[in-house]
N, C-alpha and C positions, 0 to 999 in steps of 0.2 A: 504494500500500500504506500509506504513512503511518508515523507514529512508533511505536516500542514506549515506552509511559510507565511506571515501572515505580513500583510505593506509590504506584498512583490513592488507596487505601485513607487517603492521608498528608493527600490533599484535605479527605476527608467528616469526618474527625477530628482534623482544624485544633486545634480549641478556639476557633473564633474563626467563630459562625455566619452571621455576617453577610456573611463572607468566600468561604464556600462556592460561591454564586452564582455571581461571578468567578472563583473557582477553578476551577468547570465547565465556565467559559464559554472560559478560557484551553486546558482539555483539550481540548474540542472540535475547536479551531483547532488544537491541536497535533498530535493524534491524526492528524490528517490532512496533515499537513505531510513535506515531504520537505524539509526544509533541509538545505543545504550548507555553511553559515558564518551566523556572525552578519548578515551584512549581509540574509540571504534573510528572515533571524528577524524584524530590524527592516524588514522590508515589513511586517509581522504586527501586529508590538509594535513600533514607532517607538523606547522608551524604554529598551528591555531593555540590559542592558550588559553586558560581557563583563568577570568579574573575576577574573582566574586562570585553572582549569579551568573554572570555574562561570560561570552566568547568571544576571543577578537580571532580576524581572519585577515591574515595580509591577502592583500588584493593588487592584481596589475603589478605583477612584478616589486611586493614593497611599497608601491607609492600610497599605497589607502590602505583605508581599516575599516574591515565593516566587524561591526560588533552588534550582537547578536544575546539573547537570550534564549537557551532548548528546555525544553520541557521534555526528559528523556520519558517520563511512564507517558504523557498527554501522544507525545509524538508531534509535537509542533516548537515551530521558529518563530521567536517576534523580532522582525530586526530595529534596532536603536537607534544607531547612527553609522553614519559613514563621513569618513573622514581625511582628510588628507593626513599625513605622518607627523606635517607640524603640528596640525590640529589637536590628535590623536595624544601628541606628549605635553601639550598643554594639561590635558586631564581633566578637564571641564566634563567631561563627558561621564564618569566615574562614579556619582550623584547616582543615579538608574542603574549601578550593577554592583 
């Protein structure tokens, strides 16, 4: 059955077009995933890190962060924010995970 990802909408309206691609490419693989913990994640995404409630995903080669919260028993994504790298180590974002 796969993930429930929930503001696919949050992808295609980044602000950030270059990003998009990756950002598809990451739903694809998710959409389809049954993960049970992080460890099943990083079969996926090697890099993704678990920070708090949340999950950050380098995106596009490093440049962005999409961060993400799973609900491993629900089986659903809600994604948070996305972000550029400088953005991302600001920490502003951290508040929600």
């Amino acid at each position: 059955m796969g993930m429930t990802i929930l503001s696919k909408s949050t992808l295609r309206d980044c602000g950030y077009p270059d990003a998009v691609d990756p950002l598809y490419k990451w739903y694809a693989i998710a959409k389809n995933a049954n993960w049970q913990n992080i460890a099943e994640v990083r079969q996926e995404f090697p890099h993704a890190d678990p920070i708090g409630d949340c999950t950050c995903f380098n995106i596009g080669g490093n440049k962005y962060r999409l961060i993400v919260q799973i609900n491993y028993i629900k089986q659903k994504i809600f994604i948070k924010h996305i972000l550029t790298h400088k953005d991302y180590d600001k920490g502003n974002w951290k508040d929600g995970c």
